[in-house]
PDB file as gemmi writes it, atoms N, CA and C in Angstrom:
CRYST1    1.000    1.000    1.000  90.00  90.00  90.00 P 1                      
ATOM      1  N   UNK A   1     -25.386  14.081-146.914  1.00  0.00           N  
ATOM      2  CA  UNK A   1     -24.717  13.698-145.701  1.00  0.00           C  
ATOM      3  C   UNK A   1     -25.501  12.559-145.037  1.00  0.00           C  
ATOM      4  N   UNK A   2     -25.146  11.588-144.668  1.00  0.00           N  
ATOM      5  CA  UNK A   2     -25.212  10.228-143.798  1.00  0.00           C  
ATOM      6  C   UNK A   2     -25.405  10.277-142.563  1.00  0.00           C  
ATOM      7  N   UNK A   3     -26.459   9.734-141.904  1.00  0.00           N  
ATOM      8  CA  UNK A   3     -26.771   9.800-140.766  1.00  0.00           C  
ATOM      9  C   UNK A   3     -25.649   8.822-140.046  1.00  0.00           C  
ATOM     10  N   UNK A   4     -25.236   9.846-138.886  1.00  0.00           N  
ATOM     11  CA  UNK A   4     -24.206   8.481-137.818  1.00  0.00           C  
ATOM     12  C   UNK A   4     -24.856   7.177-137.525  1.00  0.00           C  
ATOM     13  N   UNK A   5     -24.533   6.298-137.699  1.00  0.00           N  
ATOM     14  CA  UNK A   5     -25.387   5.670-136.649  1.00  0.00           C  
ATOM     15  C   UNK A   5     -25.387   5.138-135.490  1.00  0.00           C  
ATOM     16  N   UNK A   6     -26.237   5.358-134.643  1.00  0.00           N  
ATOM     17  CA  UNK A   6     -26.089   5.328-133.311  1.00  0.00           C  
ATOM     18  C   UNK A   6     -25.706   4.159-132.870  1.00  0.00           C  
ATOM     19  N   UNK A   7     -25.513   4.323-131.762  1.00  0.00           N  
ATOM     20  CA  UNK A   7     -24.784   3.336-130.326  1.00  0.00           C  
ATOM     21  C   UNK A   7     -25.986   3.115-129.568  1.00  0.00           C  
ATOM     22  N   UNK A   8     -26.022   1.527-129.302  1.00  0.00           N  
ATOM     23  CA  UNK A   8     -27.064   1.406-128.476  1.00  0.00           C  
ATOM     24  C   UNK A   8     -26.732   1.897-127.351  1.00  0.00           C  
ATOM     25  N   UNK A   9     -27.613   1.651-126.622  1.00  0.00           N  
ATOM     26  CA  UNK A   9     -27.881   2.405-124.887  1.00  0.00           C  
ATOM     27  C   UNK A   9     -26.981   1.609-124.392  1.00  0.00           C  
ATOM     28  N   UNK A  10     -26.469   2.269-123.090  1.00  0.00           N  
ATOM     29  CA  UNK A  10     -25.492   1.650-122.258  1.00  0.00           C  
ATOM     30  C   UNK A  10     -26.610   1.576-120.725  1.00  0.00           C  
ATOM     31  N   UNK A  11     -26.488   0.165-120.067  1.00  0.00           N  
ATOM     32  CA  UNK A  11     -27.689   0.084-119.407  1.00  0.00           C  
ATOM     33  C   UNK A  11     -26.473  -0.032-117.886  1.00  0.00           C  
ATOM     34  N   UNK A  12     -26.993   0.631-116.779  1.00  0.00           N  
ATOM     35  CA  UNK A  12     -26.085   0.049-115.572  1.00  0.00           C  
ATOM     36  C   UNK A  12     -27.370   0.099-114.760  1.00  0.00           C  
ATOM     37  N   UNK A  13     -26.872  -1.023-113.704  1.00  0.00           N  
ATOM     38  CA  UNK A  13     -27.695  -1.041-112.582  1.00  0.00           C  
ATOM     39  C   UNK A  13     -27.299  -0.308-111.719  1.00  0.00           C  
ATOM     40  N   UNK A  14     -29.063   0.421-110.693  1.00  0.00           N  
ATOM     41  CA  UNK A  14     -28.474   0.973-109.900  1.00  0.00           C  
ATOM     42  C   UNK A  14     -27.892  -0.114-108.510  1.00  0.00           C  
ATOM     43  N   UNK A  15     -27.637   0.367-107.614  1.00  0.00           N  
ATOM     44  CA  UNK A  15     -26.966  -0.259-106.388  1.00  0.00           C  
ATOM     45  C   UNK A  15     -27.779  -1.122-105.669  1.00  0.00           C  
ATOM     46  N   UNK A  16     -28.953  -0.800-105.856  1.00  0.00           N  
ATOM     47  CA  UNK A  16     -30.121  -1.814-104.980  1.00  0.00           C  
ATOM     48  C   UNK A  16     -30.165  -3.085-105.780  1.00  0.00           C  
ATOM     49  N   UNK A  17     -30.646  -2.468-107.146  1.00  0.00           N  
ATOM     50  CA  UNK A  17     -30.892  -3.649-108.579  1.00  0.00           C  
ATOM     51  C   UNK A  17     -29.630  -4.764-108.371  1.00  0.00           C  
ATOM     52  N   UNK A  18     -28.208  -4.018-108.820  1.00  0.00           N  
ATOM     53  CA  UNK A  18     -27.194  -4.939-108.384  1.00  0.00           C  
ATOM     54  C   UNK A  18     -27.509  -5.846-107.601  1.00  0.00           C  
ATOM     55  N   UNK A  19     -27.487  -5.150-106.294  1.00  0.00           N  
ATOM     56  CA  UNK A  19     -27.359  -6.333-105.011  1.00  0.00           C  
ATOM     57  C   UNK A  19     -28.585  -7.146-105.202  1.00  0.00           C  
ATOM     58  N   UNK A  20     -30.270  -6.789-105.614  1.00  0.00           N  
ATOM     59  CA  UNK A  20     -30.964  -7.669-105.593  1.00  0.00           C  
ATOM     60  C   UNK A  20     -30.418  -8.904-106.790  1.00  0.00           C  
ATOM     61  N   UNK A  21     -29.663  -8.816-107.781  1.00  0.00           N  
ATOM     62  CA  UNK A  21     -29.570  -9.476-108.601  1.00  0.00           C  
ATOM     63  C   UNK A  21     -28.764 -10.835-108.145  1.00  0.00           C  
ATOM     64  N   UNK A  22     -27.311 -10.380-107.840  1.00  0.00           N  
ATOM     65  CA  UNK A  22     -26.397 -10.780-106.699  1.00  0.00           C  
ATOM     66  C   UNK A  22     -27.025 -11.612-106.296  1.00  0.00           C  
ATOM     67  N   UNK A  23     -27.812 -11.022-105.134  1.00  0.00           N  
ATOM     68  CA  UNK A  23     -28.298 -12.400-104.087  1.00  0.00           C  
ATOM     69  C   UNK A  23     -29.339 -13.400-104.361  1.00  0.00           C  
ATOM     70  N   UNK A  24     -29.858 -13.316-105.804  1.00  0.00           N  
ATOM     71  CA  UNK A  24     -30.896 -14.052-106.653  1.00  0.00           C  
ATOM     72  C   UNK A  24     -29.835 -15.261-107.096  1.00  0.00           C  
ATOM     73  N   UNK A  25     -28.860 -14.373-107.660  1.00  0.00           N  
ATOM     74  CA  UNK A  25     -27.716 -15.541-107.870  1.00  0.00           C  
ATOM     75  C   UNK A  25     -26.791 -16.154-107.028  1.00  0.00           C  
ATOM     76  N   UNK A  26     -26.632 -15.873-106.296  1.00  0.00           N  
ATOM     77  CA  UNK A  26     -25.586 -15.913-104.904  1.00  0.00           C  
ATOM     78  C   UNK A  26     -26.847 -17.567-104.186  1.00  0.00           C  
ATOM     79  N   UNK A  27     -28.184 -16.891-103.932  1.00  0.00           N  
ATOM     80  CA  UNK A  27     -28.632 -18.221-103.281  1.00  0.00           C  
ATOM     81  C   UNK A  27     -28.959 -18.871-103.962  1.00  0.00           C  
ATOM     82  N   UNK A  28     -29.014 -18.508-105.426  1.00  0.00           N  
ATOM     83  CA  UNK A  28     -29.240 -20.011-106.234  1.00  0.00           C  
ATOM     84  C   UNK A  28     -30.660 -20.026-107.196  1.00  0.00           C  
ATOM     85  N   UNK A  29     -31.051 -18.676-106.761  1.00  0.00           N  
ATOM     86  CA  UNK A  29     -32.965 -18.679-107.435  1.00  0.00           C  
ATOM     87  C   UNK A  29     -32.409 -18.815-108.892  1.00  0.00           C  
ATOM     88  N   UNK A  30     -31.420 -18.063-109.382  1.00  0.00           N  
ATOM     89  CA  UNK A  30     -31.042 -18.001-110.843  1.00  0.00           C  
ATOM     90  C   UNK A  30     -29.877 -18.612-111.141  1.00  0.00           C  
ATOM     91  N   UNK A  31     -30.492 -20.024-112.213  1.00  0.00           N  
ATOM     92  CA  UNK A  31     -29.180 -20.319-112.887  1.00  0.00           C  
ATOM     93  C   UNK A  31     -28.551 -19.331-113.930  1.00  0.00           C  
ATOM     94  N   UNK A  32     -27.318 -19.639-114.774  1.00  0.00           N  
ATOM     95  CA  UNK A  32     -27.277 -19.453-115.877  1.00  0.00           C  
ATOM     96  C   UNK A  32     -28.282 -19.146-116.949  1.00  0.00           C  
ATOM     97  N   UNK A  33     -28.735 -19.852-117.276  1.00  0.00           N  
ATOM     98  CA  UNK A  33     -30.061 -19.549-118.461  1.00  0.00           C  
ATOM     99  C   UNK A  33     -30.819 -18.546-117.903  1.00  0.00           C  
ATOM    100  N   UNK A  34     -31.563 -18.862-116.746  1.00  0.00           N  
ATOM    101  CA  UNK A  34     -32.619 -17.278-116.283  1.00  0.00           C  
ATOM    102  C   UNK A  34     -31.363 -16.308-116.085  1.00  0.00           C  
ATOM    103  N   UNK A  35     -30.733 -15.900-115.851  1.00  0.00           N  
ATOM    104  CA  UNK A  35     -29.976 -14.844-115.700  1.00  0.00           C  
ATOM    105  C   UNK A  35     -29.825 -14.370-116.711  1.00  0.00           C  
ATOM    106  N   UNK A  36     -29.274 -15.196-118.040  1.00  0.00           N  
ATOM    107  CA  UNK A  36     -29.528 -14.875-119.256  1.00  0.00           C  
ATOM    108  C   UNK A  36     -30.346 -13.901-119.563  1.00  0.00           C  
ATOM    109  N   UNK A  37     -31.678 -14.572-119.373  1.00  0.00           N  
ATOM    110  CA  UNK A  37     -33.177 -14.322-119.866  1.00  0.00           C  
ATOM    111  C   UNK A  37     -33.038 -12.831-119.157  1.00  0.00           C  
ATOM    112  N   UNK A  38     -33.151 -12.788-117.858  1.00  0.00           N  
ATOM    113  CA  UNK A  38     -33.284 -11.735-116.751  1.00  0.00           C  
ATOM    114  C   UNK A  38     -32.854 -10.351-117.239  1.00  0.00           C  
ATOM    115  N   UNK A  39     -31.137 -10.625-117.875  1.00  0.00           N  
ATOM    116  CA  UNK A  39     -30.519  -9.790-118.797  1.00  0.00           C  
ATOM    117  C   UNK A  39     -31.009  -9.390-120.301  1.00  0.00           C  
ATOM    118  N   UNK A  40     -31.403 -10.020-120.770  1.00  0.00           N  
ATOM    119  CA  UNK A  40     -31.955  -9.649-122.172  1.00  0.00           C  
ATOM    120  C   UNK A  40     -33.316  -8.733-122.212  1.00  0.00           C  
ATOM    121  N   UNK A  41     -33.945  -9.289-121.157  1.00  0.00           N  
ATOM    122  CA  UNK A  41     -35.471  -8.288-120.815  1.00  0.00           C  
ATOM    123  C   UNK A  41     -35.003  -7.351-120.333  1.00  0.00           C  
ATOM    124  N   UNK A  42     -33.935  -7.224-119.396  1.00  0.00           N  
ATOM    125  CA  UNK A  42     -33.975  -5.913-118.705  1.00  0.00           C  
ATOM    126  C   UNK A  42     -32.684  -5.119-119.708  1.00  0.00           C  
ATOM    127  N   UNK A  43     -32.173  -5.358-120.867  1.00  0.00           N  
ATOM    128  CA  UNK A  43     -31.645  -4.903-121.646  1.00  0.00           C  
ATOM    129  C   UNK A  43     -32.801  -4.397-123.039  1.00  0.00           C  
ATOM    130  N   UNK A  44     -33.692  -4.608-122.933  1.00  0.00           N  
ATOM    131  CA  UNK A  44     -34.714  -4.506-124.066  1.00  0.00           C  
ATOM    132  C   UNK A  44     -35.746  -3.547-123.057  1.00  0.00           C  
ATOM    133  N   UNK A  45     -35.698  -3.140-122.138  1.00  0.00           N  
ATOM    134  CA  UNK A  45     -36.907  -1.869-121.331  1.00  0.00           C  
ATOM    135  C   UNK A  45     -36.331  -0.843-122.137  1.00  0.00           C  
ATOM    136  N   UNK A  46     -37.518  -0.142-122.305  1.00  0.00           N  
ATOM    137  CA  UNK A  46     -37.396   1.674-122.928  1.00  0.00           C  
ATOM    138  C   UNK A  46     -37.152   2.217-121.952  1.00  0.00           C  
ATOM    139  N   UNK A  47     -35.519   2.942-121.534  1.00  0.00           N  
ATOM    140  CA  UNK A  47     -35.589   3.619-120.543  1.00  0.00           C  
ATOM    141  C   UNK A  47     -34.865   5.026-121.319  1.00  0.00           C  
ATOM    142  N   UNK A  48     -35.156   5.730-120.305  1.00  0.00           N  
ATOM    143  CA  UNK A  48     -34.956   7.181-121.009  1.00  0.00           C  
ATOM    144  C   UNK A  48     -33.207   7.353-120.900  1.00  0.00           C  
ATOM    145  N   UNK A  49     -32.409   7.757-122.328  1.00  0.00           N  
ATOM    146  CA  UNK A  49     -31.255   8.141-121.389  1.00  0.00           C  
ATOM    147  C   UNK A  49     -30.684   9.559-121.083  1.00  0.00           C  
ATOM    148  N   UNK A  50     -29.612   9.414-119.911  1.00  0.00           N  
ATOM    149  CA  UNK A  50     -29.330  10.762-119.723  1.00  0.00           C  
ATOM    150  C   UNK A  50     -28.302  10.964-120.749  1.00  0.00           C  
ATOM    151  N   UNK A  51     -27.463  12.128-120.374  1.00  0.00           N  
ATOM    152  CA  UNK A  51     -26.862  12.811-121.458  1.00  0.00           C  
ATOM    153  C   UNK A  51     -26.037  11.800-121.924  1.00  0.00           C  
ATOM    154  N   UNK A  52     -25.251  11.325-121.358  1.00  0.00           N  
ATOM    155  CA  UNK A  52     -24.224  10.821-121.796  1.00  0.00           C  
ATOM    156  C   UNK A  52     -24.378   8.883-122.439  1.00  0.00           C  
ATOM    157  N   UNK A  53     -26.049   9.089-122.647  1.00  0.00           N  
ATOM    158  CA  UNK A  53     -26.219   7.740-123.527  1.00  0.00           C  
ATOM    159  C   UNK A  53     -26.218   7.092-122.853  1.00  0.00           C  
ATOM    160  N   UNK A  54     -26.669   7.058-121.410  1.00  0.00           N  
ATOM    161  CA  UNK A  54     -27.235   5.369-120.505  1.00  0.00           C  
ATOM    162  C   UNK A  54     -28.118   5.700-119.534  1.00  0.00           C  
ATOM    163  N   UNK A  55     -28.471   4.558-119.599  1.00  0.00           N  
ATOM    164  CA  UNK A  55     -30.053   4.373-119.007  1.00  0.00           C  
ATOM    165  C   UNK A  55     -29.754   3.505-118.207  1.00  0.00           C  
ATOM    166  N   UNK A  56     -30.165   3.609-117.007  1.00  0.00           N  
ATOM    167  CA  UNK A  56     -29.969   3.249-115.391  1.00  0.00           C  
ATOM    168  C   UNK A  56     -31.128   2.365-115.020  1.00  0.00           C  
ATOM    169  N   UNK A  57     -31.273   1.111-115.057  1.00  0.00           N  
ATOM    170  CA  UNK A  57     -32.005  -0.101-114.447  1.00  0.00           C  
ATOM    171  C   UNK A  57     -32.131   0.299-112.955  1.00  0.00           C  
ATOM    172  N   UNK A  58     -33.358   0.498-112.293  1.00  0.00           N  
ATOM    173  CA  UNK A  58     -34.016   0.895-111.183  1.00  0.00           C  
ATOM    174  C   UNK A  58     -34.021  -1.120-110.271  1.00  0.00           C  
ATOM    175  N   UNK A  59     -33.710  -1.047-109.548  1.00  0.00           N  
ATOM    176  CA  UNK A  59     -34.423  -1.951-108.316  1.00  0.00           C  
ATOM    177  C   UNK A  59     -35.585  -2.624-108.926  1.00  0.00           C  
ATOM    178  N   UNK A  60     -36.866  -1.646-108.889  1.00  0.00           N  
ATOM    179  CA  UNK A  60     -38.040  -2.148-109.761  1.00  0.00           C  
ATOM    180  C   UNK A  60     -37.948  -3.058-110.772  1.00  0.00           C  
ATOM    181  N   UNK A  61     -37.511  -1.886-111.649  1.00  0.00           N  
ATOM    182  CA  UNK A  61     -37.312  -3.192-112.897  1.00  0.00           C  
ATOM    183  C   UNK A  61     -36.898  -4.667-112.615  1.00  0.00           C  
ATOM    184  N   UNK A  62     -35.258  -4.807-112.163  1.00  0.00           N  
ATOM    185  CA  UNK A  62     -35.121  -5.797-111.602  1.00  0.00           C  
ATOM    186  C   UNK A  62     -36.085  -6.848-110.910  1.00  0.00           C  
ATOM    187  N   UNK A  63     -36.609  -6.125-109.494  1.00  0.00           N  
ATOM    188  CA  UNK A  63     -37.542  -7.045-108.740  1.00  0.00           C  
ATOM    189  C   UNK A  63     -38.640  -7.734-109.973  1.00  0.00           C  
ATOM    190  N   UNK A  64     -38.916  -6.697-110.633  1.00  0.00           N  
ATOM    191  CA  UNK A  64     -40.064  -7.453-111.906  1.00  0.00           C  
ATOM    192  C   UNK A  64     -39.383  -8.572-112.960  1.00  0.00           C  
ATOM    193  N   UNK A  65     -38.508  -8.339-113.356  1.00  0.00           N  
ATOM    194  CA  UNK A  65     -38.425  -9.358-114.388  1.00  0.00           C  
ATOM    195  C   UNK A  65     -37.517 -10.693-113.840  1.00  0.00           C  
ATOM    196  N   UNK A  66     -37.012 -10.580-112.653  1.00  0.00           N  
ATOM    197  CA  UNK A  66     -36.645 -11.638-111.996  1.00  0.00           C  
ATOM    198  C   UNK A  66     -37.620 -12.160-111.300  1.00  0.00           C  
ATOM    199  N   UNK A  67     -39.029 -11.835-110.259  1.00  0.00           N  
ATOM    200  CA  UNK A  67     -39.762 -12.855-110.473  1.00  0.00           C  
ATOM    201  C   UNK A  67     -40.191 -13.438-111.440  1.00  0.00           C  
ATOM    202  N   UNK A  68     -40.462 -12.642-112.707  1.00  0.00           N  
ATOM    203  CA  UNK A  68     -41.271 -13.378-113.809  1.00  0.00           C  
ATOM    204  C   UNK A  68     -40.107 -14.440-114.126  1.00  0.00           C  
ATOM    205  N   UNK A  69     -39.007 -14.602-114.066  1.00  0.00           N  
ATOM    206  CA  UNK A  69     -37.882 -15.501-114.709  1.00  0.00           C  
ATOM    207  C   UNK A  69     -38.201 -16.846-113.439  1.00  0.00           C  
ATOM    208  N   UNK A  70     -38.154 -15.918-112.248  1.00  0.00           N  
ATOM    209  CA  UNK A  70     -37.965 -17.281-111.313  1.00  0.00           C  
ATOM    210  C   UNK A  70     -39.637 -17.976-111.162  1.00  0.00           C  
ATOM    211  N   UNK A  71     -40.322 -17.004-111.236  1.00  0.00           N  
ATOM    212  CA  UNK A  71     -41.883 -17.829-111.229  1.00  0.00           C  
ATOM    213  C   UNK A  71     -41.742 -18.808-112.814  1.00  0.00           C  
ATOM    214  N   UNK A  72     -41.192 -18.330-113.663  1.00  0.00           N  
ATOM    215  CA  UNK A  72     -41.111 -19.346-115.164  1.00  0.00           C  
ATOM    216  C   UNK A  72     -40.602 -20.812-114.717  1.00  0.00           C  
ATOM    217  N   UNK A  73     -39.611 -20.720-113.574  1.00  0.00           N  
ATOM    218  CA  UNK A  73     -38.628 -21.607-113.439  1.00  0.00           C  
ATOM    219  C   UNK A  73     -39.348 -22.876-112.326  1.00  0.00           C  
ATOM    220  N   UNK A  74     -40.213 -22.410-111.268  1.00  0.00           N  
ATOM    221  CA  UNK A  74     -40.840 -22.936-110.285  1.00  0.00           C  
ATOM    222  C   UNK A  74     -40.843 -24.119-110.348  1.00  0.00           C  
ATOM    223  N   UNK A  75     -41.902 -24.628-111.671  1.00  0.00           N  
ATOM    224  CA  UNK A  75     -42.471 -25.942-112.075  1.00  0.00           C  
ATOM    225  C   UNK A  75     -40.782 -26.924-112.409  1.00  0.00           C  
ATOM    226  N   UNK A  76     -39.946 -26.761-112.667  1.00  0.00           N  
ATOM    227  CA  UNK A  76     -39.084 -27.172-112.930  1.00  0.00           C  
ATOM    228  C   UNK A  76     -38.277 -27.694-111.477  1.00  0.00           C  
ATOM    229  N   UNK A  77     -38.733 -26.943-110.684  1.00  0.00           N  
ATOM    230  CA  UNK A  77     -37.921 -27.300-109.381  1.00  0.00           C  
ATOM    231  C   UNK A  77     -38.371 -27.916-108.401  1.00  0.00           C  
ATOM    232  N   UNK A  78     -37.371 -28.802-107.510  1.00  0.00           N  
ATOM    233  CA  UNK A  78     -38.062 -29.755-107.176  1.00  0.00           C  
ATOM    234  C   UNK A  78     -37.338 -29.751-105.670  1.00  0.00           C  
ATOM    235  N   UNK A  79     -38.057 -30.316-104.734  1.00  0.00           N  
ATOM    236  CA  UNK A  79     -37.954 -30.590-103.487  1.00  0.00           C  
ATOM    237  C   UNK A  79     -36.903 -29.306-102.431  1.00  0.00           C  
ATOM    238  N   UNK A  80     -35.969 -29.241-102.009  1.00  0.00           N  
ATOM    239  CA  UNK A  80     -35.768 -28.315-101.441  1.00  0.00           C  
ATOM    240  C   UNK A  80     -35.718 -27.222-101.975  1.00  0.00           C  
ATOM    241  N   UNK A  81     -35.396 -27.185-103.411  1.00  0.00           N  
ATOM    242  CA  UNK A  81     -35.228 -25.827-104.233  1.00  0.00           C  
ATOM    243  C   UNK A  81     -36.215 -25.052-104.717  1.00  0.00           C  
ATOM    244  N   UNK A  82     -37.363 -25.992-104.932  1.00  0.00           N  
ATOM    245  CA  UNK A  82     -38.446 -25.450-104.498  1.00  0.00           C  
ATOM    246  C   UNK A  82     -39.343 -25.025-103.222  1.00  0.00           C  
ATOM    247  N   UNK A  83     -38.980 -25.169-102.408  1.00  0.00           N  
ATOM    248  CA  UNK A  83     -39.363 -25.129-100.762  1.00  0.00           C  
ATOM    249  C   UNK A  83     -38.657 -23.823-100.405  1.00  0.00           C  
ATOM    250  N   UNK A  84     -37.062 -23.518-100.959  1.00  0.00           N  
ATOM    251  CA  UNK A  84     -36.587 -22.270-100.587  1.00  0.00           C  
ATOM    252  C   UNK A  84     -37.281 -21.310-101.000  1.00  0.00           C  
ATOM    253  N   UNK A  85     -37.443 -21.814-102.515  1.00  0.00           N  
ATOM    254  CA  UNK A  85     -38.135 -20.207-103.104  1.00  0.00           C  
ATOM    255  C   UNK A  85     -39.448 -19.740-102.594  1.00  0.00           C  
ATOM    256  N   UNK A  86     -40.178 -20.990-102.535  1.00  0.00           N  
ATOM    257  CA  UNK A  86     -41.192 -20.239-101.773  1.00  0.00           C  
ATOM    258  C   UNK A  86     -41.427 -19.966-100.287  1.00  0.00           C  
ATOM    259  N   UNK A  87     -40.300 -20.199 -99.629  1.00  0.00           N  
ATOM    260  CA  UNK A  87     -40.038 -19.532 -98.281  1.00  0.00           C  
ATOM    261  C   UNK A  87     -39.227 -18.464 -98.575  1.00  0.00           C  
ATOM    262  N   UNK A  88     -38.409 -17.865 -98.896  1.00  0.00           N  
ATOM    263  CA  UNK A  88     -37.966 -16.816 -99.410  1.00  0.00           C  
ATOM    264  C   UNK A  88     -38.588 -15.618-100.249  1.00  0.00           C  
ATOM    265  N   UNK A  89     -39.738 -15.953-101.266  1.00  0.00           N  
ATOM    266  CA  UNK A  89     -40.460 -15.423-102.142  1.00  0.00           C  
ATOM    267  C   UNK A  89     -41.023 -14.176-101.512  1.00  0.00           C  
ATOM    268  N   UNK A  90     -41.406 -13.804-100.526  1.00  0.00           N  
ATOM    269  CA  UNK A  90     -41.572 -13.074 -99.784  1.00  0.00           C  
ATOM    270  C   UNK A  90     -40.479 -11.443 -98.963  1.00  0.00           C  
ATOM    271  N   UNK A  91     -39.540 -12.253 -98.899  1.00  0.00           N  
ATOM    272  CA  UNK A  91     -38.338 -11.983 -98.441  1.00  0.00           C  
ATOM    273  C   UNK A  91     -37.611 -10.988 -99.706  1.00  0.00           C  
ATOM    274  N   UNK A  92     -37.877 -11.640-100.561  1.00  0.00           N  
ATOM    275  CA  UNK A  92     -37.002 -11.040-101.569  1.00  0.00           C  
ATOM    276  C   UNK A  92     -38.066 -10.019-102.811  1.00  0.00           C  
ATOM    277  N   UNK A  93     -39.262 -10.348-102.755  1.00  0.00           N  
ATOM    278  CA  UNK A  93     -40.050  -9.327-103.527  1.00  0.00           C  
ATOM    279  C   UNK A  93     -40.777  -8.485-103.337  1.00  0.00           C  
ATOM    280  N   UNK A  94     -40.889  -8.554-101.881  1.00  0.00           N  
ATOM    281  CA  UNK A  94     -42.162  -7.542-100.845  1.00  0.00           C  
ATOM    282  C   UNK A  94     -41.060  -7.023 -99.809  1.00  0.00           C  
TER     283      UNK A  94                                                      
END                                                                             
């Protein structure tokens, strides 16, 4: 007999994660490409699942791998768009 083979994990955000994500994209910290990125890391965390095969992205997680995406992005940005983030940087990770 043949092993099934499994279904990857089904990942949802919780309600905080959402909205922090949202407003990362909403003001502009994340284009396209980091959002990408943002998604693929936080689709690749070992999270435990519950019964029914999904694993729930915490706030945390989020707040972590979206600075690391938007701190990647910094050097790339230039004059006001860089001036927001780091007036905001604060605002949005502490």
């Amino acid at each position: 007999m043949t092993e099934p083979t499994p279904f990857p994990p089904i990942f949802e955000l919780d309600s905080r994660a959402s909205a922090l994500l949202d407003a990362l994209v909403d003001l502009g910290h994340l284009d396209e490409p980091s959002l990408d990125q943002v998604n693929q890391v936080l689709a690749s965390i070992d999270k435990p699942l519950n019964r029914h095969g999904m694993a729930t992205i915490s706030f945390e997680d989020v707040r972590r791998v979206a600075s690391m995406a938007l701190f990647d992005r910094l050097p790339q940005l230039e004059g006001e768009a860089r001036r927001m983030v780091e007036r905001e940087w604060g605002l949005l990770f502490y």
